[in-house]
C-alpha positions in Angstrom: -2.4 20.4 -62.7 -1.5 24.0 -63.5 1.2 25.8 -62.2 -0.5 27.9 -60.2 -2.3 25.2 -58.5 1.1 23.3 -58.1 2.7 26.2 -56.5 -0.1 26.9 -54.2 0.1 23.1 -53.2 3.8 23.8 -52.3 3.4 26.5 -50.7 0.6 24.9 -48.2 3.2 22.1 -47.7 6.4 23.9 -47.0 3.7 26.0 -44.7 2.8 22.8 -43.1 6.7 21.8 -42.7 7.7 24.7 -41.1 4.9 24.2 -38.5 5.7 21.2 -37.7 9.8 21.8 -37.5 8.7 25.0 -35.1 6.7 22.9 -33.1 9.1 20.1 -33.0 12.1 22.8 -32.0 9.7 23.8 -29.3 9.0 20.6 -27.7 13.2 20.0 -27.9 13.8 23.1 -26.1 11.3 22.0 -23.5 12.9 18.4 -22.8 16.8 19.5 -23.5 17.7 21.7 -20.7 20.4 24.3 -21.8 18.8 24.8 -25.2 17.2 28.2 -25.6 15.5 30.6 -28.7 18.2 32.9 -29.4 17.0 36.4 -28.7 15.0 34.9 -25.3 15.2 37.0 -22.3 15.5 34.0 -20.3 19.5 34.1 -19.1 20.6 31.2 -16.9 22.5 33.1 -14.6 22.9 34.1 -11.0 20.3 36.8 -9.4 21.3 39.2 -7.1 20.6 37.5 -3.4 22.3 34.8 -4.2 25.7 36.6 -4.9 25.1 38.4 -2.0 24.4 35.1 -0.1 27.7 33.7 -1.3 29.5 37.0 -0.4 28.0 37.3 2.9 29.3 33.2 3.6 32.7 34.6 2.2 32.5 37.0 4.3 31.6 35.1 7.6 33.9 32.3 7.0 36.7 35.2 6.6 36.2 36.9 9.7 36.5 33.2 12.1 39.7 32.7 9.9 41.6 35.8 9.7 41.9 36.1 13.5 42.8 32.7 14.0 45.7 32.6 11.6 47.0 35.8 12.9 46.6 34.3 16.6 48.9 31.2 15.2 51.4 33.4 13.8 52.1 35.0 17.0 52.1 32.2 19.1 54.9 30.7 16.2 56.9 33.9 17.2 56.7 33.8 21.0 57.5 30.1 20.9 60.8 30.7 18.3 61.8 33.6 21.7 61.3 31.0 24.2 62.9 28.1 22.1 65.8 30.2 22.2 65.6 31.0 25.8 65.5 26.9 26.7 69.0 26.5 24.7 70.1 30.1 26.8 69.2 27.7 29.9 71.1 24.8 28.8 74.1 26.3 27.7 74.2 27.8 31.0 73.7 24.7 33.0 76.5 22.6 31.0 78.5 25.7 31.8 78.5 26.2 35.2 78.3 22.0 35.4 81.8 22.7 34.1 82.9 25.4 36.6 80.6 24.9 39.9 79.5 28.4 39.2 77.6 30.5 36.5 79.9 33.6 36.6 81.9 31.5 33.5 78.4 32.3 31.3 80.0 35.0 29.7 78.6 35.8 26.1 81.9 34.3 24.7 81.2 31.4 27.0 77.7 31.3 25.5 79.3 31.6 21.8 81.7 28.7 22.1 79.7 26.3 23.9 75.9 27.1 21.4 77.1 29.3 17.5 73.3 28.7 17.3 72.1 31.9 18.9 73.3 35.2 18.8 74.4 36.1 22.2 74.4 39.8 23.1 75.8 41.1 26.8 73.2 41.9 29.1 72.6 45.3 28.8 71.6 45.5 25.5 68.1 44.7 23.8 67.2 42.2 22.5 65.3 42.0 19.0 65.1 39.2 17.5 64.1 35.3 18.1 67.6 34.5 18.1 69.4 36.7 19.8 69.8 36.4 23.3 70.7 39.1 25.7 72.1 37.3 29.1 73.4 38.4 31.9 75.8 35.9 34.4 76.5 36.2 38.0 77.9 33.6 40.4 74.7 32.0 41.4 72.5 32.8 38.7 71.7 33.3 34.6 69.7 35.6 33.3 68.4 35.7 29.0 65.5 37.4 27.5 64.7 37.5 24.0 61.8 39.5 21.4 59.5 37.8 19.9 58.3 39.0 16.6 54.9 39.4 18.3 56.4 42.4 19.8 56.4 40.1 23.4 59.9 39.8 25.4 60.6 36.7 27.4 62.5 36.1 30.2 64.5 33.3 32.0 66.2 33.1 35.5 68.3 30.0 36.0 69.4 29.6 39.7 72.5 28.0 41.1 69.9 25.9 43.3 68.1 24.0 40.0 65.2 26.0 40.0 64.3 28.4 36.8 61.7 31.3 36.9 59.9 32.7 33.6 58.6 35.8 32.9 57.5 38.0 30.0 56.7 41.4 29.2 55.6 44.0 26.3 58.4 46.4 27.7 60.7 47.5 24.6 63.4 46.9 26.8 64.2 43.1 26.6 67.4 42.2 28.3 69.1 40.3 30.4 69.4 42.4 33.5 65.7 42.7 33.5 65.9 38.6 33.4 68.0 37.9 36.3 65.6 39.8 38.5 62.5 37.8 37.1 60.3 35.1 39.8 57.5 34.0 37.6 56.5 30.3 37.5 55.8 30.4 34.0 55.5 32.5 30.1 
C-alpha cells in the first residue's frame, strides 16, 4: 500500500471512531441524567412561577404565624402582671391573717413579708410586671400592675374572702384605681 492510500485509510477510520464515540456520548447523556453538552442552553434550574409559588407559600405561611406569635407574647406579658398581682393577694392575706385587719399592708409590710416584687405606694404608677402599686385600708387591698402589652391589671382583696379583678389600657395603673375595682374576672 502507498502512503497516500494508508493515510486515506486512517483518516476514514479515525472518521469512523469519532462517530461512533459522538454517538456513544449522545446515548450517555440520554440515560445519565445530570450529564449535559457543554455550551447547551438546557440549564437545570428553577423557572419563574415556581419561585414565585414558593414565595407566595412563604408568604402565606408568614402571615398565620406572625400574628400568632405576637398574640403569645402578649398574653406572656399580661400573665407575668397578673402573676404578680396573685403574690400582691397573698401577701396581703398572710398579712392581715397576722393582724385581723389589712391596714398593716403597708408597702414596707409588703417588702418584708415578699423581696420578690417591687412594691410602690398606691398613688404611684405602675410600669412594669413586677412592680406593684397597692393601696391598704382596714377592710380591703388594692394592687395593680403594667403589663408589657401596655394592659394594667387590677386586684381588690376584701376583708370578707372575696377578690374582684379588673383591667384596663388607662396609663394610670395604680393602686387607688384597684381598691375601687368589682369585676369578676381579667
Amino acid at each position: 500500500m502507498t502512503s497516500t492510500a494508508a493515510t486515506a485509510t486512517t483518516d476514514a477510520l479515525d472518521t469512523e471512531n469519532k462517530v461512533d464515540r459522538a454517538a456513544s456520548s449522545r446515548s450517555l447523556r440520554n440515560r445519565v441524567p445530570g450529564i449535559r453538552r457543554s455550551g447547551s442552553n438546557d440549564e437545570g434550574g428553577f423557572t419563574l412561577v415556581e419561585v414565585m409559588v414558593v414565595v407566595l407559600i412563604i408568604g402565606i405561611l408568614l402571615a398565620i404565624g406572625v400574628p400568632t406569635f405576637l398574640g403569645a407574647r402578649n398574653r406572656a406579658h399580661d400573665r407575668a402582671a397578673q402573676s404578680s398581682l396573685r403574690t400582691a393577694q397573698n401577701t396581703a392575706l398572710i398579712i392581715y391573717t397576722d393582724n385581723a385587719n389589712f391596714a398593716e399592708a403597708t408597702v414596707d409590710a409588703m417588702s418584708t413579708a415578699e423581696p420578690q416584687v417591687k412594691w410602690i405606694k398606691g398613688t404611684e404608677k405602675s410600669g412594669d410586671p413586677i412592680e406593684v402599686s397597692v393601696t391598704s385600708k382596714p377592710t380591703a387591698v388594692g394592687a395593680a400592675a403594667m403589663s408589657n402589652s401596655g394592659t394594667c391589671f387590677y386586684i381588690h382583696v376584701r376583708s370578707d374572702g372575696s377578690t374582684q379583678y379588673g383591667s384596663s389600657t388607662a396609663k394610670s395603673c395604680t393602686g387607688d384605681i384597684a381598691i375601687g375595682v368589682t369585676g369578676s374576672g381579667w
